[in-house]
N, C-alpha and C positions, 0 to 999 in steps of 0.2 A: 155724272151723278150729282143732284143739286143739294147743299148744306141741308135742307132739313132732312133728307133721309140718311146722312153720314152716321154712321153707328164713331165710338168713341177710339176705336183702333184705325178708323178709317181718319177720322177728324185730325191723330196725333201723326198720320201717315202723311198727308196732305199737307200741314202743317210745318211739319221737317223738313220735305221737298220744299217748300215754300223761304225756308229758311228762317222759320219761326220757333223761339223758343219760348215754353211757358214753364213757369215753375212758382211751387205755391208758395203762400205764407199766410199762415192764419187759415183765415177762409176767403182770400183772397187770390186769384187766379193776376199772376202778373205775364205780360209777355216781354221780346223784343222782338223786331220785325226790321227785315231791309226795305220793307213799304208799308203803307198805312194799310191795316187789313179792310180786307172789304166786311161793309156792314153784316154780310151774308155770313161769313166767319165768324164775326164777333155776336153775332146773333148763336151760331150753333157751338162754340163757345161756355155761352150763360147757359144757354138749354142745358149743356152735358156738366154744368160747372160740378155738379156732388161727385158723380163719374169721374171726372177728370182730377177731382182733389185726391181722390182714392187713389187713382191710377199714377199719378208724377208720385205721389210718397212712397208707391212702392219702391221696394229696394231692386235694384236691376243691375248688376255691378257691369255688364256689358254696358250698358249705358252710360253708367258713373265714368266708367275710364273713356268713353268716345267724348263726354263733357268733357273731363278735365282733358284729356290729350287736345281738343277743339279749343280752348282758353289757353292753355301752353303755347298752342300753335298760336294762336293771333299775336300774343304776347311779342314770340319769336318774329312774327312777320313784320309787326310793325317796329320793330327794332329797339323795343323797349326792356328797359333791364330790368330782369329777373330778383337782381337786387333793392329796387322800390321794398321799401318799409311797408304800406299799404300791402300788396302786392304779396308779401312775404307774410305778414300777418293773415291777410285772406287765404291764403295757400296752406298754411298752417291748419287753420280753419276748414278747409276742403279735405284733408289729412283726416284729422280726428273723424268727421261727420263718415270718410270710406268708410276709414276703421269702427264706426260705429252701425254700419250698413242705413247713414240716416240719408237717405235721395234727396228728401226735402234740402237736409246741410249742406248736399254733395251742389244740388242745380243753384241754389244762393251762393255760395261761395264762388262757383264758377262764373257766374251772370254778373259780380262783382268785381273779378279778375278780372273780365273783357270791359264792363263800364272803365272802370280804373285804365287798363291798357288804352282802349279808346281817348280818355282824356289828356292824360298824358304825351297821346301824339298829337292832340288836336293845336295842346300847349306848345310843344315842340317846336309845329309847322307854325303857328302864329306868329311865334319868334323871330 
């Protein structure tokens, strides 16, 4: 199936298997990716962007907890402590936005937890 015909279930399907995570802020569509997307993604993407701002704010608490158990886990794998101040501030922050059924708070908080875990090892290893 080539990107222009992907309807927006297809897009976030695709996307996941791909190891691609987007989540909004504003009206701005952010990703992370284990490679650079190809143009053909980021092209259907913009196309679906009103679609897709809709669709990540909703509330989906299956998902909310596959995120946050997904940040726990890197956190854990990369052997970084739970006790980071960042870390625990953001996680706090992930907390409230469940308890608030806010998706938008639940995927920022998380995509923060991993940036932060990530750096933290990157410092680690540079050491």
């Amino acid at each position: 199936m080539t990107t222009a015909t992907l309807t927006v279930s297809e897009l976030l399907t695709d996307l996941s298997v791909a190891g691609v995570r987007l989540w909004p802020e504003g009206r701005n569509i952010h990703y992370r990716s284990p490679s650079p997307l190809s143009f053909a993604l980021k092209e259907a993407i913009i196309g679906h962007k009103p679609e897709l701002l809709i669709r990540l704010a909703a509330w989906d608490a299956s998902e909310a907890m596959q995120l946050e158990h997904a940040a726990d886990g890197l956190v854990e794998s990369l052997g970084i402590s739970g006790n980071d101040p960042v870390i625990q501030e953001v996680a706090g922050r992930c907390v409230q936005a469940h308890h608030r059924n806010d998706m938008t708070g639940v995927r920022a908080a998380c995509a923060t937890i991993e940036d932060r875990a990530r750096k933290v090892a990157k410092g680690r290893n540079a050491a």
